[in-house]
C-alpha positions, 0 to 999 in steps of 0.5 A: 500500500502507499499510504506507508510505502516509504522506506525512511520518514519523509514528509508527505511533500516530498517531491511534490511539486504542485500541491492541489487542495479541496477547499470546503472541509481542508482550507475553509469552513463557511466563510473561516478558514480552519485552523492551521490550513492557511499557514501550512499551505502557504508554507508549502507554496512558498517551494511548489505550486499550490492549485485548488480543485473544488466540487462547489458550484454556488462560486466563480473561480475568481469569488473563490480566489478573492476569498482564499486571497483575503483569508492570506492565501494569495491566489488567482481564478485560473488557479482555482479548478471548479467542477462547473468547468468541468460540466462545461468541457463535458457539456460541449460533447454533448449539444452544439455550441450555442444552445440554450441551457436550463441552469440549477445553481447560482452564479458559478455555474451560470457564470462557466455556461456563458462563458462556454458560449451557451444561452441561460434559461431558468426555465424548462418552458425555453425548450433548453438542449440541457439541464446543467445542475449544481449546489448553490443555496439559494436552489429550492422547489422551484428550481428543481420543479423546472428540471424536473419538468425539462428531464421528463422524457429518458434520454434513450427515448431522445431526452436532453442530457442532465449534467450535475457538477458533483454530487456530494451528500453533505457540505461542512459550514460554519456551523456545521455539517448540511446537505450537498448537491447531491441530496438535490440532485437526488431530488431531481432524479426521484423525480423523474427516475433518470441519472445524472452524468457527474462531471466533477470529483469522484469523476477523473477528468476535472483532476485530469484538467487540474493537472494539465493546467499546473503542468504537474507532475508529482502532484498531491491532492488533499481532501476531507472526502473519501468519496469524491476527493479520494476515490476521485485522486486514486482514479486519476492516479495521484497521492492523496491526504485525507485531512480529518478536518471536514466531512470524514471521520476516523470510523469511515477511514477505517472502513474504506474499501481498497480504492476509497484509501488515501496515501496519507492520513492528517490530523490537520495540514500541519503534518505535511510539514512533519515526517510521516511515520512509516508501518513497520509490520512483524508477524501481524502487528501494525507499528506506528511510532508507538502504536501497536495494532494486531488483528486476532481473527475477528478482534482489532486488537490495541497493544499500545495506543501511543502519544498521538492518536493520528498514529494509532488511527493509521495503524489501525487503518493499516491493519485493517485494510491488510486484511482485504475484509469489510470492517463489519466482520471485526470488533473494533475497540472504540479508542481506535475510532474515538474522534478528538480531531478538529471539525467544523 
């Protein structure tokens, strides 16, 4: 596995040369940054690029730079990667150029359909060529009745296509966890019984165009979501960190599935900064630093839970997945997935 495939300790930039990050959960939450993000990664730009991939489609790309900018993290639109650009490279296969779009979303991705050269409507009366669906919110009822009413025939019976930006389930704010574009787009499709096409993460080309616009070729991506930011990096071949400072908590890093495990696992982004410890394995024991994890048949054993609870939660993470078997079938210890990491 490369989540501790290094022979010595080494940090986790270590021959990085762009650092791509989520930014919902990892940089901010709401309108504040999280704790630590904003010097960490400044300090990690000031020796490679720093670029920004995010599945949120209520801002432009030049809002969000003016915000990581103002929150001290100077930053400009083109390096922000939104999924509504995604939508738009995707969109562009699909229908002729200049058609009319019917837009669910706010003014990011309104904002990506104009500037690709199509006309907006809000409403399914205009006889629009697509649906193009993202978060924003403002979206209620209205909107998501008038993408019901334009996706009403399937497109294998000559439907028009129906485009979400992403479909995350949940979004961290200020002040706290609330529900994402998946839960409208799952509205949507309830609805009228058709599937969106994804066009932001987990899907690869919004990563493929991130690294095509950094030029990057040793990048790492960091995330707070195993579904859509890990999943998505492991698909595009990149390294990825899972930041414990947003959605996913250390019980669902525990339970990951093969393509759902991350590189590297923070506590915060501090520790891309620090040598990352490696797993030293002997006849079933997991060592990290000094926390020792066994698996004796069906029990998740703790030997030693160490100094910090980061490492125990990657021994554990490591001895579990070694195994290849689905965290229900063990008896996991409650220490190993207690939660003292920061979240919004």
């Amino acid at each position: 596995m490369a989540l501790f495939g290094r022979a010595r300790p080494s940090t986790p930039l270590e021959d990085v040369d762009v650092v791509l990050a989520d930014l919902d959960g990892v940089v901010y939450a709401g309108a504040g940054a999280l704790p630590y993000a904003v010097d960490s990664l400044a300090r990690a730009g000031a020796t490679r690029r720093l670029g920004y991939i995010t599945n949120n489609a209520s801002r432009t790309d030049a809002s969000v730079a003016d915000h990581l900018s103002a929150l001290g993290l100077t930053t400009r639109p083109d390096e922000v990667v939104t999924s509504p650009q995604a939508a738009m490279r995707l969109l562009a296969t699909l229908i002729p150029a200049a058609s009319t779009v019917l837009v669910v979303g706010g003014e990011g991705l309104e904002t990506e359909v104009r500037k690709a050269g199509f006309a907006v409507t809000r409403s399914a009366d205009d006889a629009p060529a697509a649906v193009v669906q993202g978060f924003a919110p403002e979206v209620g009822w209205v909107h998501l009745a008038e993408a019901a009413y334009a996706l009403a025939v399937p497109e294998s019976e000559g439907g028009i296509p129906w485009i979400a930006t992403n479909t995350d389930w949940t979004i961290p704010q200020a002040r706290g966890v609330a529900p994402g574009n998946g839960t409208l787009v799952s509205a949507v499709h309830t609805a009228v019984g058709r599937l969106a096409t994804v066009a932001g993460k987990p899907e690869v080309p919004i990563f493929e165009e991130a690294v095509a616009r950094f030029g990057a070729q040793h990048p790492l991506f960091l995330g707070d979501r195993l579904d859509t930011d890990i999943l998505g990096a492991n698909r595009a071949g990149i390294a990825s960190a899972l930041v414990l400072t947003g959605i996913d908590r250390p019980k669902h890093l525990l339970a990951a599935a093969a393509d759902h495990q991350p590189t590297y696992i923070l506590g915060d982004l501090r520790e891309l900064h620090e040598p990352y410890p490696e797993a030293r394995i002997r006849d079933g024991l997991v060592t990290v630093r000094d926390a020792r994890v066994r698996i004796d048949g069906p029990d998740v054993q703790i030997l030693a839970a160490g100094d910090r609870p980061i490492d125990l939660l990657r021994a554990g993470a490591r001895a579990i997945w070694d195994t290849g078997r689905a965290i229900y079938g063990f008896r996991v210890p409650e220490l190993l997935y207690a939660d003292p990491f920061h979240r919004p």
